[in-house]
N, C-alpha and C positions, 0 to 999 in steps of 0.2 A: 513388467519391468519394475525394478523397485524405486522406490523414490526417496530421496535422501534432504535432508535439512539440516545445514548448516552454516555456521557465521561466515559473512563473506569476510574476502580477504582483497588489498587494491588490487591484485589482479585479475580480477571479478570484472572488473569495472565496465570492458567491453560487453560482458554477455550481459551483465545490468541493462545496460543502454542499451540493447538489441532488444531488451524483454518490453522496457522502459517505452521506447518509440513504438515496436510492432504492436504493443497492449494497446496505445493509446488511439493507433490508427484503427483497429478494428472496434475496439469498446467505446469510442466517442466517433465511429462516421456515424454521418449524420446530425450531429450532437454540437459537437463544435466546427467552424467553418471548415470546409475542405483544405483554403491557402493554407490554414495554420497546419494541420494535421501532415498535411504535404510536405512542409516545411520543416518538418519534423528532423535535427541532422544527429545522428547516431555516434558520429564522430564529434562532435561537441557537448553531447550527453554524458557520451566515456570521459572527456575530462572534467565535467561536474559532478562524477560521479566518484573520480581520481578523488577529488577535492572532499566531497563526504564519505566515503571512506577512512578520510584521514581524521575525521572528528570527532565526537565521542556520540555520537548517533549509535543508534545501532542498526544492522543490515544484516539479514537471513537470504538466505539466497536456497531454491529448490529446486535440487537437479532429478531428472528425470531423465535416462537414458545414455547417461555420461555428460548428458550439458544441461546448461542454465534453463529453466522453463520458468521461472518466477523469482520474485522477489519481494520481502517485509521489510519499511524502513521508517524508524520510529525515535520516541525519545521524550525530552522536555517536551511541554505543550508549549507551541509556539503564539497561542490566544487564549484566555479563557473560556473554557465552556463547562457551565454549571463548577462541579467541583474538582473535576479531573486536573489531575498533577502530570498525566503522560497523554501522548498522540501518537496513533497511527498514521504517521505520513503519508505514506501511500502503501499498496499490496498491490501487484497485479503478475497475472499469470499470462503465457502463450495462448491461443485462444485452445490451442491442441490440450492445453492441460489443465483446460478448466473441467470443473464438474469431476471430478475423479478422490475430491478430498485433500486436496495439496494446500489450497487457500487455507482451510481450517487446521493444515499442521505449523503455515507458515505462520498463524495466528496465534496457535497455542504457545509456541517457541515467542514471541515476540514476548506474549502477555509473561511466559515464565522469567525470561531475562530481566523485563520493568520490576519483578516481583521482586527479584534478587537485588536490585537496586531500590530499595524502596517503595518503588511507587506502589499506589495505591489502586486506581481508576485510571481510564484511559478514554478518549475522543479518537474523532476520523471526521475529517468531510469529505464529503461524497456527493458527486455532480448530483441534483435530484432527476435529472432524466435516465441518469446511469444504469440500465438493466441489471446489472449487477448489485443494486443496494440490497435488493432481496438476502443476498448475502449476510449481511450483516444483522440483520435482523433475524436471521436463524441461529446467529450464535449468539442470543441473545440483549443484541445492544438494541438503547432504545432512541426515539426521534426524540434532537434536544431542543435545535433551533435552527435557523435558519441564517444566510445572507447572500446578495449577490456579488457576482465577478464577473469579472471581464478577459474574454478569453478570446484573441482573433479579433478583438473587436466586436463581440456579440457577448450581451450581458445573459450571464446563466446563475440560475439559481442552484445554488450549493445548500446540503443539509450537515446536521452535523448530528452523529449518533453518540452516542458512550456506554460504556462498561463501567458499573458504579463501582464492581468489585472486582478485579483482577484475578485473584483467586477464583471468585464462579469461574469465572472467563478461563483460566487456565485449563480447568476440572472440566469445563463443559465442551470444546470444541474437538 
């Protein structure tokens, strides 16, 4: 099946939020508490996600099979790390459509848009227990620094990667 990437649109919103919740129950069980993960509502995700659609974020969306399997959503950095002028919000794919190379198209598409916008370099944090950081580290970003959060009520340690150059980054994934 072929897989396709491109900019989402608000009526994305639902399938964001279906990616959004089921990602996060399978990639953080165990990780973060089960209440929270649980608690997880799909129906008020779709209107957060109504709401960032509407902003000048940007959001990629990758379909597989005629529907949503994943999602890139990025932009200004929201905190400094090191020099980076952009952030990787978040990325996450169906657990079905992991490993197959969709992450690093949705990644390549993010880093090309920042490019066209200026930016320069780009950030992501990423739970440090996340099995998935591996990820990130094969397309080249590197460990910047570190902080904790609180998630459920259980304090987790978060890392934070970057991509000094956008351009490698676009070229490389």
């Amino acid at each position: 099946m072929k897989i396709s990437i491109r900019a989402a649109v608000e009526a994305d919103a639902g399938a964001i939020a279906h990616v959004h919740v089921e990602s996060w129950q399978t990639t953080y069980a165990g990780i973060v508490p089960d209440a929270y993960l649980a608690g997880l509502d799909e129906s008020l995700r779709s209107k957060l996600w109504s709401e960032w659609l509407s902003s000048s974020a940007l959001v990629f969306v990758a379909e597989w099979g005629g529907r949503v399997v994943g999602f890139a959503h990025g932009g200004t950095n929201r905190e400094p790390v090191g020099q980076c002028d952009a952030e990787l919000y978040s990325l996450y794919l169906l657990k079905e459509a992991q490993k197959r190379g969709i992450g690093a198209e949705l990644l390549r598409a993010m880093a090309t848009a920042l490019l066209e916008l200026n930016f320069k370099s780009m950030a992501v944090w990423v739970l440090e227990q996340n099995r998935s950081r591996s990820f990130y580290e094969r397309t080249g970003a590197q460990l910047a620094t570190s902080k904790v959060i609180d998630i459920g009520g259980t304090k987790l340690m978060e890392v934070a990667y970057t991509w000094p150059d956008l351009k490698v980054l676009a070229l490389r994934v």
